[in-house]
C-alpha positions as CSV (number, residue, x, y, z in Angstrom):
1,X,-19.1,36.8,-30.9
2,X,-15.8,36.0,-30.6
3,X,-13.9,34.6,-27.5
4,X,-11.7,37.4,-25.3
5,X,-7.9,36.4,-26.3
6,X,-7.7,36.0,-22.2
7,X,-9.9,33.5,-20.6
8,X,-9.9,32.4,-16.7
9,X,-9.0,28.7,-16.0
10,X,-9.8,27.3,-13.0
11,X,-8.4,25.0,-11.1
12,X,-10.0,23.1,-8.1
13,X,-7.6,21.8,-5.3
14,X,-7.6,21.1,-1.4
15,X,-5.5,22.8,0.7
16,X,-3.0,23.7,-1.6
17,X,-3.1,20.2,-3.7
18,X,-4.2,19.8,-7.3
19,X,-6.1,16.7,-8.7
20,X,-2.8,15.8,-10.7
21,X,-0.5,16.5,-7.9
22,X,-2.6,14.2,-5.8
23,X,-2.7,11.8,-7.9
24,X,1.4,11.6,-8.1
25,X,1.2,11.7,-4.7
26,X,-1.0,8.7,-3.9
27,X,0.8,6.4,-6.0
28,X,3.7,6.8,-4.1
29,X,2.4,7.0,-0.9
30,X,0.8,2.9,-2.0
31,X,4.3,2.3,-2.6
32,X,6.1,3.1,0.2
33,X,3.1,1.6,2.5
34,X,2.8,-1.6,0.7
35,X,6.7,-1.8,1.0
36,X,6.7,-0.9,4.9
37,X,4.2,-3.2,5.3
38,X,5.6,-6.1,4.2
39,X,8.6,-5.2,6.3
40,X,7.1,-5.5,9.2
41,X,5.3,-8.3,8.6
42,X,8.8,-9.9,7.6
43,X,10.2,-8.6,10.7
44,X,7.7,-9.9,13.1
45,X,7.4,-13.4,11.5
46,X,8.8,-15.4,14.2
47,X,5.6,-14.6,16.4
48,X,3.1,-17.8,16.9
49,X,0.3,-15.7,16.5
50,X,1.3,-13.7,13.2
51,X,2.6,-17.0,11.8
52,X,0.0,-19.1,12.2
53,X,-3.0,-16.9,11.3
54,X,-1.1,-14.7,8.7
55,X,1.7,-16.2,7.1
56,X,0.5,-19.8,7.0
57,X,-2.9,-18.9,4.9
58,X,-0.5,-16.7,2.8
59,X,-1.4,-18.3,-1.1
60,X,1.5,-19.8,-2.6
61,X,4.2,-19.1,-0.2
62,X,2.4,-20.2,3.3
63,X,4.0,-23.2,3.0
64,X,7.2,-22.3,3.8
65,X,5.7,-21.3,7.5
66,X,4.3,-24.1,8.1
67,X,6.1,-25.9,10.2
68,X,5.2,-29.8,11.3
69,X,4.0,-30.6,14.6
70,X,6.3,-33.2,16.2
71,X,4.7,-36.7,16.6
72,X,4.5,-37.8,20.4
Protein backbone atom coordinates (compact mmCIF):
# COMPACT_ATOMS: atom_id res chain seq x y z
CA UNK A 1 0.00 0.00 0.00
CA UNK A 2 1.39 2.94 -1.14
CA UNK A 3 1.49 6.37 0.62
CA UNK A 4 -1.25 9.22 -0.82
CA UNK A 5 1.15 11.77 -2.86
CA UNK A 6 -0.54 14.34 -0.21
CA UNK A 7 0.01 13.73 3.47
CA UNK A 8 -1.14 16.15 6.48
CA UNK A 9 1.81 17.61 8.62
CA UNK A 10 1.17 18.89 11.73
CA UNK A 11 2.39 21.39 13.50
CA UNK A 12 1.99 22.05 17.30
CA UNK A 13 2.25 25.72 18.52
CA UNK A 14 0.76 28.09 21.41
CA UNK A 15 -1.02 30.83 20.61
CA UNK A 16 0.10 31.39 17.34
CA UNK A 17 4.01 30.42 18.15
CA UNK A 18 5.84 27.47 16.72
CA UNK A 19 8.58 25.38 18.63
CA UNK A 20 11.27 26.94 16.13
CA UNK A 21 9.91 30.42 16.29
CA UNK A 22 10.09 30.12 20.04
CA UNK A 23 13.11 29.00 20.20
CA UNK A 24 14.49 32.15 18.01
CA UNK A 25 12.60 34.03 20.14
CA UNK A 26 13.97 33.01 23.57
CA UNK A 27 17.48 33.52 22.69
CA UNK A 28 16.96 36.85 22.09
CA UNK A 29 14.80 37.65 24.66
CA UNK A 30 18.28 36.16 27.20
CA UNK A 31 20.09 38.67 25.31
CA UNK A 32 18.47 41.70 25.69
CA UNK A 33 17.68 40.79 29.52
CA UNK A 34 21.05 39.81 30.45
CA UNK A 35 22.16 43.02 28.66
CA UNK A 36 19.42 45.24 30.57
CA UNK A 37 20.34 43.71 33.53
CA UNK A 38 23.71 44.44 33.81
CA UNK A 39 22.77 48.00 32.96
CA UNK A 40 21.04 48.52 35.72
CA UNK A 41 23.13 47.00 37.98
CA UNK A 42 25.94 49.37 36.38
CA UNK A 43 23.72 52.28 36.84
CA UNK A 44 22.75 51.70 40.37
CA UNK A 45 26.34 50.90 41.64
CA UNK A 46 27.01 53.85 43.72
CA UNK A 47 24.31 52.50 46.30
CA UNK A 48 25.84 51.03 49.80
CA UNK A 49 23.61 48.34 49.79
CA UNK A 50 23.94 47.02 46.01
CA UNK A 51 27.71 47.56 46.43
CA UNK A 52 28.48 45.89 49.28
CA UNK A 53 26.33 42.79 49.00
CA UNK A 54 26.40 42.56 45.08
CA UNK A 55 29.24 44.00 43.53
CA UNK A 56 31.88 43.31 46.17
CA UNK A 57 31.18 39.23 46.13
CA UNK A 58 31.22 39.72 42.26
CA UNK A 59 34.25 36.84 41.23
CA UNK A 60 37.07 38.42 39.67
CA UNK A 61 36.05 41.96 39.27
CA UNK A 62 34.59 42.72 43.08
CA UNK A 63 37.67 44.05 43.87
CA UNK A 64 37.44 46.96 42.08
CA UNK A 65 34.30 47.96 44.61
CA UNK A 66 35.84 47.41 47.36
CA UNK A 67 36.77 50.22 48.79
CA UNK A 68 39.10 50.48 52.20
CA UNK A 69 37.70 51.61 55.35
CA UNK A 70 39.64 54.59 56.65
CA UNK A 71 41.75 53.93 59.72
CA UNK A 72 40.63 56.14 62.84
Amino acid sequence: MAQPPISPKFRYNVAGYSAESARRWVGSSARWGAFAGILGLFMVSQVPLIKKSILQSTPFVGWYWKVEEEAK
